[in-house]
C-alpha positions as CSV (number, residue, x, y, z in Angstrom):
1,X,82.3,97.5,200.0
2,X,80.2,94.3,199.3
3,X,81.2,90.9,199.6
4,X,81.0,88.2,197.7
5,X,79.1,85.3,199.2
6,X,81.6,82.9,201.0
7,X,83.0,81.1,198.1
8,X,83.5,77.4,200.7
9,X,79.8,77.6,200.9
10,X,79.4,78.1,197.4
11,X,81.9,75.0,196.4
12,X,79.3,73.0,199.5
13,X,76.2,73.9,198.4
14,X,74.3,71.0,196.5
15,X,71.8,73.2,194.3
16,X,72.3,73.1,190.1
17,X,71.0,76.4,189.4
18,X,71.4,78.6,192.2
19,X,69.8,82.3,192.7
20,X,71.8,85.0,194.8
21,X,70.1,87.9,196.5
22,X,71.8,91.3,195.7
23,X,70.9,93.5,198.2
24,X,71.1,97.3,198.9
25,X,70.5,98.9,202.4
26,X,69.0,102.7,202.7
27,X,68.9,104.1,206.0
28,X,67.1,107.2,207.4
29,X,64.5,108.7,207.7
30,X,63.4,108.9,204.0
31,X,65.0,105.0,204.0
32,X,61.4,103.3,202.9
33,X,60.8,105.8,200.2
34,X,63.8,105.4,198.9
35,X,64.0,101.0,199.0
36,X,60.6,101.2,197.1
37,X,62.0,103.8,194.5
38,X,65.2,101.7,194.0
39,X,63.0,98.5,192.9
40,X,61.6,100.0,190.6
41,X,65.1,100.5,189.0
42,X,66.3,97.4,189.6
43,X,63.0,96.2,187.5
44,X,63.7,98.4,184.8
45,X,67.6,96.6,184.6
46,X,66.0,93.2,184.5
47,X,64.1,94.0,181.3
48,X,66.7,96.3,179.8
49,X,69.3,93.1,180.6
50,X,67.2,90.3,179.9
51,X,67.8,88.8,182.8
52,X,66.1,85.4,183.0
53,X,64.9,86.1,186.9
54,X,62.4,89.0,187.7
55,X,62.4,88.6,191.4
56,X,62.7,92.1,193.1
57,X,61.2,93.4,196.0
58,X,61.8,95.8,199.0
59,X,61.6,95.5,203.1
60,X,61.2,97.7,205.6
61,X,63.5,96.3,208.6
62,X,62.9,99.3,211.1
63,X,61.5,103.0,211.2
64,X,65.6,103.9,209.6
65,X,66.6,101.2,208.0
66,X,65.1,99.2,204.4
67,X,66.3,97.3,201.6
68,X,65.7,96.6,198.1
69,X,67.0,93.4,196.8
70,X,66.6,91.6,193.7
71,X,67.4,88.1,192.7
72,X,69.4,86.8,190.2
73,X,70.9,83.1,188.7
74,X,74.7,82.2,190.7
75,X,76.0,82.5,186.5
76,X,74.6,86.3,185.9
77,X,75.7,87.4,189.6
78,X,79.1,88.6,188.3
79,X,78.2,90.7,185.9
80,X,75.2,92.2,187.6
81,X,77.3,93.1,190.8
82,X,79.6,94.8,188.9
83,X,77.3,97.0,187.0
84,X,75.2,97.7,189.6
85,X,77.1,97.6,192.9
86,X,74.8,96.0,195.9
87,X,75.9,96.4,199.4
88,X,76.0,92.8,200.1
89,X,74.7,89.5,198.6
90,X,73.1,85.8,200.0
91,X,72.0,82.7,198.5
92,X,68.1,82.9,198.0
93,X,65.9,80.3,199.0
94,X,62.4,80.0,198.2
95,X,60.1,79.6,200.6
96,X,58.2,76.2,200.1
């Protein structure tokens, strides 16, 4: 089941418009294949949804075990959690 991101950090953090990164783990062997395959869906939901963020992407963290994740604003995160039902969520940060 995800979580929501701790809501005390939420309340503390200073940023206006924040972006949360949804992400979903794959493990396995045919983990990579299938991170890279579920990006392209979450693309496909950006443009079908409007979304105002197309940030999506996917990682391999070991030989078993990738993600996809996509990022969305702190406002949309709801409603694109619910429809789409990511394994766990953070607060992105660009990288400057």
């Amino acid at each position: 089941m995800w979580k929501p991101v701790n809501r005390l950090t939420l309340l503390n953090h200073k940023a206006v418009n924040r972006r949360i990164k949804l992400i979903w783990d794959f493990r396995g062997p045919t983990a990579s294949e299938i991170a890279r395959h579920h990006e392209k869906h979450l693309q496909q939901y950006i443009v079908a949804e409007d979304l105002p963020i197309n940030i999506t992407g996917y990682k391999d963290l070991s030989n078993a075990h990738s993600i996809a994740f996509m990022v969305v604003e702190e406002n949309d995160m709801l409603r694109v959690r619910d429809a789409l039902i990511p394994h766990r969520g953070e607060v992105y940060e660009e990288l400057a």
